[in-house]
Residue frames relative to the residue before (quaternion, step in Angstrom):
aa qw qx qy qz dx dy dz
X 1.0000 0.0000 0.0000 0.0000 0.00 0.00 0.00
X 0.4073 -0.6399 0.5572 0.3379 3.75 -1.11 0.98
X 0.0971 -0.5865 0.7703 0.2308 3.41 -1.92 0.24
X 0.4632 -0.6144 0.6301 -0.1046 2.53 -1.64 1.81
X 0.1626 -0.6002 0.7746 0.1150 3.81 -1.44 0.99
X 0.0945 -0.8073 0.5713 0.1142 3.06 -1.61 0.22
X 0.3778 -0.8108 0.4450 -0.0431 2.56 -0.56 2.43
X 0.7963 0.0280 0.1236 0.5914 3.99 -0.01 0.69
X 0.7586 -0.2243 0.3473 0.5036 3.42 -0.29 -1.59
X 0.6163 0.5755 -0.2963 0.4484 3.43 1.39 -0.47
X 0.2504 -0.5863 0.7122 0.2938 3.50 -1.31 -0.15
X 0.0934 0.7248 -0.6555 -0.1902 3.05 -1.39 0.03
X 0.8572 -0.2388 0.3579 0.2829 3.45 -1.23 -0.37
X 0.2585 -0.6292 0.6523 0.3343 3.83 -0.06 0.52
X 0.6547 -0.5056 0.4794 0.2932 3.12 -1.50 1.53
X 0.9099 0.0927 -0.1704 0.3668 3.39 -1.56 0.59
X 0.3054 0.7301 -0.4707 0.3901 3.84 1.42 0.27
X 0.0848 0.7159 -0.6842 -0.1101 3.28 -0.71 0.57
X 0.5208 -0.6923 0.4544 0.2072 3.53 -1.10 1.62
X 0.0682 0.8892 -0.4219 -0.1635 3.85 -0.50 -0.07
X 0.7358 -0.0148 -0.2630 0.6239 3.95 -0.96 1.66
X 0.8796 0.3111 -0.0428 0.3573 2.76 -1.70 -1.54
X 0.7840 0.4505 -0.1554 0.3978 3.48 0.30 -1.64
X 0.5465 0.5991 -0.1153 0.5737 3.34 1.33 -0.74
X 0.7644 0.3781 -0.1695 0.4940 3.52 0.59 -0.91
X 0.5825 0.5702 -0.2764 0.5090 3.63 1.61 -0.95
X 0.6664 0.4257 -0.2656 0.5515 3.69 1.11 -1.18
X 0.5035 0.5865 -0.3977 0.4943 4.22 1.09 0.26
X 0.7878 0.4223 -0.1336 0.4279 2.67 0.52 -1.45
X 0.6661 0.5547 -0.2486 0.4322 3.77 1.19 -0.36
X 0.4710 0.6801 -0.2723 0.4914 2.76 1.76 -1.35
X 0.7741 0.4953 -0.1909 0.3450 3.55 0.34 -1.76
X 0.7447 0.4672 -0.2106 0.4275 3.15 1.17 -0.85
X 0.6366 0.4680 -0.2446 0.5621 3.24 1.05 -0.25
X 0.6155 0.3438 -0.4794 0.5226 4.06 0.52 -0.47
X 0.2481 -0.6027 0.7529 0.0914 4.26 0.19 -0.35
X 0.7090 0.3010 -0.2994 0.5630 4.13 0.89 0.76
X 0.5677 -0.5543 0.5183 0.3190 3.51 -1.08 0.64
X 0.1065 -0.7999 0.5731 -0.1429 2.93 -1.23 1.15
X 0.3792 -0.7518 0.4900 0.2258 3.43 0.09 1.63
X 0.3549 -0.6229 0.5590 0.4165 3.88 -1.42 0.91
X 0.4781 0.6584 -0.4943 0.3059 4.10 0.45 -0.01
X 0.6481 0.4094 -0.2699 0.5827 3.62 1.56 -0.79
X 0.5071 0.5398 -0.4410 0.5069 3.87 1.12 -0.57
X 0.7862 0.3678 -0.3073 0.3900 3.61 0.49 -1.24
X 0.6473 0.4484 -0.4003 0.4687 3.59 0.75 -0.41
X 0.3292 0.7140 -0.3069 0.5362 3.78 0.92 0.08
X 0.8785 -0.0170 0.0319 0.4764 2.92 -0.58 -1.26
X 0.4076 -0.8361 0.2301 0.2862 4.17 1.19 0.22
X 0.3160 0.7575 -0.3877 0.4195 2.64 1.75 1.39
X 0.6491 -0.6060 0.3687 0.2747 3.40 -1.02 -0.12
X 0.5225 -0.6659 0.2504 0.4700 3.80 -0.35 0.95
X 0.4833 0.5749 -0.3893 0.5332 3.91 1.54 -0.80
X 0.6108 0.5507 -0.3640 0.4373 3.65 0.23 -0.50
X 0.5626 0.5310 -0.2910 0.5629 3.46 0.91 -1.12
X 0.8134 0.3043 -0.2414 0.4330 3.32 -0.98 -1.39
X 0.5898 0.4593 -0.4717 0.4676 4.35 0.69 -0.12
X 0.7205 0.4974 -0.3026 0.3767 3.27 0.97 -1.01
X 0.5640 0.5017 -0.4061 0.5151 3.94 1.48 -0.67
X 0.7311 0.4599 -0.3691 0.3432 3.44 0.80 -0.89
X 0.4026 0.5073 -0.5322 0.5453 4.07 1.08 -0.20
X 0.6940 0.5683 -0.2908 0.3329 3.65 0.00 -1.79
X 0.7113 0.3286 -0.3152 0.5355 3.60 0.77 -1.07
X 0.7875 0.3350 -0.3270 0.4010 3.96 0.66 -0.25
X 0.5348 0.3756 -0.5261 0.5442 3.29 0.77 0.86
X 0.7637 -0.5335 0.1811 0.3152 3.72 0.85 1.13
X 0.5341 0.6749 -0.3857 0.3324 3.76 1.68 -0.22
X 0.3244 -0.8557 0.3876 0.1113 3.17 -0.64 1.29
X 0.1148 0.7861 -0.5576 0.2408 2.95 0.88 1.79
X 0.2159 -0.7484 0.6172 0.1116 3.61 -0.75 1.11
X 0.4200 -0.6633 0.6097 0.1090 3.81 -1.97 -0.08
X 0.4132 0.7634 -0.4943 0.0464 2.70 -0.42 1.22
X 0.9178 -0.0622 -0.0074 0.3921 3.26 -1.31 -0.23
X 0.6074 0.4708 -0.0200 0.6395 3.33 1.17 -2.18
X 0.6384 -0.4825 0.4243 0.4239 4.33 0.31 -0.08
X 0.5962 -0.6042 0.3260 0.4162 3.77 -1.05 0.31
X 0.3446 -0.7078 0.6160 0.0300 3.00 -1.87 0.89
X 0.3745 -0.7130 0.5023 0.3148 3.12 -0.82 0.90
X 0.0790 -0.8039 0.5894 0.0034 3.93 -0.42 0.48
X 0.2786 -0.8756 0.3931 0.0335 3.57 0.19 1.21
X 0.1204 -0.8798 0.1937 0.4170 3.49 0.49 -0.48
X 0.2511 0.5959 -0.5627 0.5150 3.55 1.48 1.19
X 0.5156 0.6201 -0.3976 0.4377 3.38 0.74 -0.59
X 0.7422 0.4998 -0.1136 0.4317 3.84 0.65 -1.49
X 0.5656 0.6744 -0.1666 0.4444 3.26 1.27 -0.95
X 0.7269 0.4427 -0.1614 0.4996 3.64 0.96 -0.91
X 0.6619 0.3335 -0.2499 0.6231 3.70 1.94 -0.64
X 0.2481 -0.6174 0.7431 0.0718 2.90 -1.28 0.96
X 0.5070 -0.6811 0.5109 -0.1342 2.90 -1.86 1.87
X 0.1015 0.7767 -0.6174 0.0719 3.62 -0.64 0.75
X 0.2295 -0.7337 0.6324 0.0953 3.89 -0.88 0.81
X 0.1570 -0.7250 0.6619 -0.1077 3.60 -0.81 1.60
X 0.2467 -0.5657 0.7772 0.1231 4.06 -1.23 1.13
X 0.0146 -0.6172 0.7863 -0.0233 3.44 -1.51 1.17
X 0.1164 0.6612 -0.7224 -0.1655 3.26 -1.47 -0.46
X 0.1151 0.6837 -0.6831 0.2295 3.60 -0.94 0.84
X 0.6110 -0.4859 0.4369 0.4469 3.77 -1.88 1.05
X 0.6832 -0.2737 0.5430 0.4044 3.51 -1.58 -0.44
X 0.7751 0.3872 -0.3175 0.3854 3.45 0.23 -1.30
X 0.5306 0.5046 -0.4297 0.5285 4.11 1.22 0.39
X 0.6268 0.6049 -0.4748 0.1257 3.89 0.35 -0.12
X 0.4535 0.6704 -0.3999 0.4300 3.19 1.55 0.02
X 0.6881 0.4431 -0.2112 0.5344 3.49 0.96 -2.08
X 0.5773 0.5959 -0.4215 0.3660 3.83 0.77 -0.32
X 0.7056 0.5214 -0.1640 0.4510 3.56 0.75 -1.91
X 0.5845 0.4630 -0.3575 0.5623 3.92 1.33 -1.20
X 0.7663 0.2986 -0.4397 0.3610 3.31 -0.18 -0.49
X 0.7341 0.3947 -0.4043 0.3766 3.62 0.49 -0.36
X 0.4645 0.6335 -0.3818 0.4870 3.51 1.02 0.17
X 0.6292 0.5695 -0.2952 0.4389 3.39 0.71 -1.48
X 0.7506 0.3463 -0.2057 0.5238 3.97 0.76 -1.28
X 0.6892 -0.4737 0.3251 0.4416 3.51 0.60 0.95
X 0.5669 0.7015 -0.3184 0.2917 3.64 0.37 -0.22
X 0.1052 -0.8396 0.5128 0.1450 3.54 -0.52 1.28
X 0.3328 -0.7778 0.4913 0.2070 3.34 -0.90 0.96
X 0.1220 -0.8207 0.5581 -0.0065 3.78 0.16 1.23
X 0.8922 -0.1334 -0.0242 0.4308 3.74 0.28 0.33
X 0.1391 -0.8324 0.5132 0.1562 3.25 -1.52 0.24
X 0.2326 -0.8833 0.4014 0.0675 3.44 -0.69 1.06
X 0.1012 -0.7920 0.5771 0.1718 3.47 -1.35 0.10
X 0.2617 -0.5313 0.6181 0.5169 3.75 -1.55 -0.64
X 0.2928 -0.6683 0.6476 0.2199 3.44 -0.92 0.20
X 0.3931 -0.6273 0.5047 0.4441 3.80 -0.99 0.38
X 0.7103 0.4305 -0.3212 0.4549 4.06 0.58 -0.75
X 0.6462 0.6910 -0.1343 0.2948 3.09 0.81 -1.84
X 0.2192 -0.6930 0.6019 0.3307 3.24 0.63 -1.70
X 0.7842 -0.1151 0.2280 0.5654 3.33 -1.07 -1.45
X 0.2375 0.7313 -0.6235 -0.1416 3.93 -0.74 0.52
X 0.2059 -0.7443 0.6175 0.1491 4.24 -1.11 0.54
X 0.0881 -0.6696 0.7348 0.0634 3.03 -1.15 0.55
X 0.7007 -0.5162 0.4786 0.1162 3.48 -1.70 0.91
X 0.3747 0.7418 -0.5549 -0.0373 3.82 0.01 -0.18
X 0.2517 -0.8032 0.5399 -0.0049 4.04 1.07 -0.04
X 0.3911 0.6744 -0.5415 0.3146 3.72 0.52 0.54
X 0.2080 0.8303 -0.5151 -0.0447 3.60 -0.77 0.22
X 0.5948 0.4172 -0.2798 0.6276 3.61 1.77 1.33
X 0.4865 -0.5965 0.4717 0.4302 3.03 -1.22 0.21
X 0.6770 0.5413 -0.3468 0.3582 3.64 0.39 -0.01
X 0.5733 0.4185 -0.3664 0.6017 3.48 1.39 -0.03
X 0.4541 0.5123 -0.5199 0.5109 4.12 1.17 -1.03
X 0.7906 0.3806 -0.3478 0.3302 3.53 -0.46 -1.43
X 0.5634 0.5260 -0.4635 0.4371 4.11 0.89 -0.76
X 0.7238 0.4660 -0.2719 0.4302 3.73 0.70 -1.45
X 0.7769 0.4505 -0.3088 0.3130 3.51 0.92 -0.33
X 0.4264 0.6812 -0.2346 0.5470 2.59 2.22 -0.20
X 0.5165 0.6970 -0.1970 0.4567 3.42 1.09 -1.16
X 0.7979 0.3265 -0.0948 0.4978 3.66 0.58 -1.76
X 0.4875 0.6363 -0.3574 0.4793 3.35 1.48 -0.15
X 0.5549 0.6482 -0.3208 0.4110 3.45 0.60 -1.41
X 0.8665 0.3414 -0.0670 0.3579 2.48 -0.29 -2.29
X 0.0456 0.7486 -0.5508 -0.3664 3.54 0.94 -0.93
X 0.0920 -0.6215 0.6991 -0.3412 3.06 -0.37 1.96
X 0.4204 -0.6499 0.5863 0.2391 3.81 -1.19 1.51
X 0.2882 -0.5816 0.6821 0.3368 3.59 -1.29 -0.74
X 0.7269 -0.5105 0.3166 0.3329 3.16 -1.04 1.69
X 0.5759 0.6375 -0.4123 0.3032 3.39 0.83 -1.77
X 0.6474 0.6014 -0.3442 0.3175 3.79 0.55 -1.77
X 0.6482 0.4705 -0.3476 0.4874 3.99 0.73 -0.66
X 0.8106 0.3015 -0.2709 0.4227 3.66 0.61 -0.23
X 0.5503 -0.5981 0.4248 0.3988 3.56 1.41 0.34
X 0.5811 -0.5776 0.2753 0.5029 3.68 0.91 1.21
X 0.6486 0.5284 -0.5065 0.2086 3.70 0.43 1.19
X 0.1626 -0.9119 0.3084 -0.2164 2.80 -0.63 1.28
X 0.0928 0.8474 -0.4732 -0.2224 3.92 0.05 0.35
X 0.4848 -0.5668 0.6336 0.2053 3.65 -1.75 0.60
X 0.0220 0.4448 -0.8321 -0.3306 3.81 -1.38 0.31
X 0.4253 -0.5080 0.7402 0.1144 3.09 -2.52 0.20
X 0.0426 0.7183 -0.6943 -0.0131 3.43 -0.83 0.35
X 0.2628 0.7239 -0.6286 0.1083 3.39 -1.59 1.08
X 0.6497 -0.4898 0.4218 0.4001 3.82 -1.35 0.73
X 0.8311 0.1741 -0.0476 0.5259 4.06 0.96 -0.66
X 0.4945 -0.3634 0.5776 0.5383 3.87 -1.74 0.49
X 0.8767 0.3174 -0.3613 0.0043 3.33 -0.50 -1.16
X 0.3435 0.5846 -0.4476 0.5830 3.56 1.79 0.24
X 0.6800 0.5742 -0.3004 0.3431 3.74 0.34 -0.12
X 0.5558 0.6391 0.0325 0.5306 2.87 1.96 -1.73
X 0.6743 0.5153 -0.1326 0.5121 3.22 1.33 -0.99
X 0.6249 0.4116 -0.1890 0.6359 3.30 0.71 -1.51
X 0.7151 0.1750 -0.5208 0.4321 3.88 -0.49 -0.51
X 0.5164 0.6661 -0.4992 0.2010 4.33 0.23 -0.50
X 0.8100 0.3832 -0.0531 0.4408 2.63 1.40 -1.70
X 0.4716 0.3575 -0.5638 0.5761 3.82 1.57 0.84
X 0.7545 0.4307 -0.4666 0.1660 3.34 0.30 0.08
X 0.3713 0.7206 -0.2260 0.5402 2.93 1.76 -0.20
X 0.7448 0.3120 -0.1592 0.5680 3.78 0.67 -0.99
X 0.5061 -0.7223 0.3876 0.2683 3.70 1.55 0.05
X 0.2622 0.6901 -0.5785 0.3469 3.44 1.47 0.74
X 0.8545 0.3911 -0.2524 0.2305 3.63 0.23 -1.00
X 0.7279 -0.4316 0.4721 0.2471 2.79 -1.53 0.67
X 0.0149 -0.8540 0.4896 0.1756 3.61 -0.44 0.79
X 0.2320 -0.8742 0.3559 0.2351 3.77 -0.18 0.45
């Protein structure tokens, strides 16, 4: 059995414990569900005094025994799917330079509007998505911060700034909004 400190509201790990499988993966998987905030696997691994590779094996069992733990930018999120159910989805084609993904993501944030992924066709690949789950300006600026760091491209750059967005929001008309206003700023794709 782990001993646990309690930090605020949190448990953690007796210092230097290192958690191991199953048990380890159960305290992830709680963890995730309970913060309802991304959570980087560097804080999972300090936690439990494992290694960050350790993490990401352990999300990847976790995601194939069906937990709908997603990746993103800001660290994983638990993402139930009652959770999904209540937002209603809409897929938008932009194409814009790199240097717009910031002014692109603020504005679509700003109209209430979570941006939950981004897609391409690849010529080899096919379909590839990537996660980005931002739905503020303080997570845009973390994720743009993020691609900065790392200097990591944006998918977009392989397809000549094309590119599709889902949207997620509580209403059509937060949707309505957000696609007016990429089209309006000339993000979209006209057909």
């Amino acid at each position: 059995m782990i001993s646990y400190i309690k930090l605020g509201t949190e448990e953690i790990p007796l210092a230097g414990k290192k958690i191991l499988g199953d048990e380890r993966r159960q305290w992830i998987l709680d963890k995730l569900i309970t913060t309802h905030a991304p959570v980087t696997g560097g804080d999972l691994a300090k936690q439990t005094n494992v290694s960050r590779q350790v993490i990401v094996s352990d999300i990847t069992l976790l995601k194939a025994k069906g937990e709908p733990i997603i990746a993103t930018s800001q660290g994983y999120l638990y993402m139930p799917t009652s959770n999904q159910e209540t937002l209603i989805e809409r897929t938008v084609a932009c194409q814009h330079s790199p240097d717009r993904s910031e002014e692109e993501l603020f504005l679509l944030v700003d109209h209430g509007v979570t941006v939950k992924d981004v897609k391409i066709e690849h010529g080899v690949y096919g379909d590839l998505t990537a996660s980005i789950m931002v739905s503020n300006r303080k997570e845009v600026e973390q994720f743009m911060k993020k691609i900065e760091d790392t200097g990591a491209s944006f998918l977009s750059e392989l397809t000549d700034g094309v590119h599709l967005h889902t949207l997620m929001a509580s209403t059509e008309k937060s949707l309505e909004s957000a696609e007016n206003a990429l089209q309006e700023a000339g993000f979209l794709i006209q057909s």
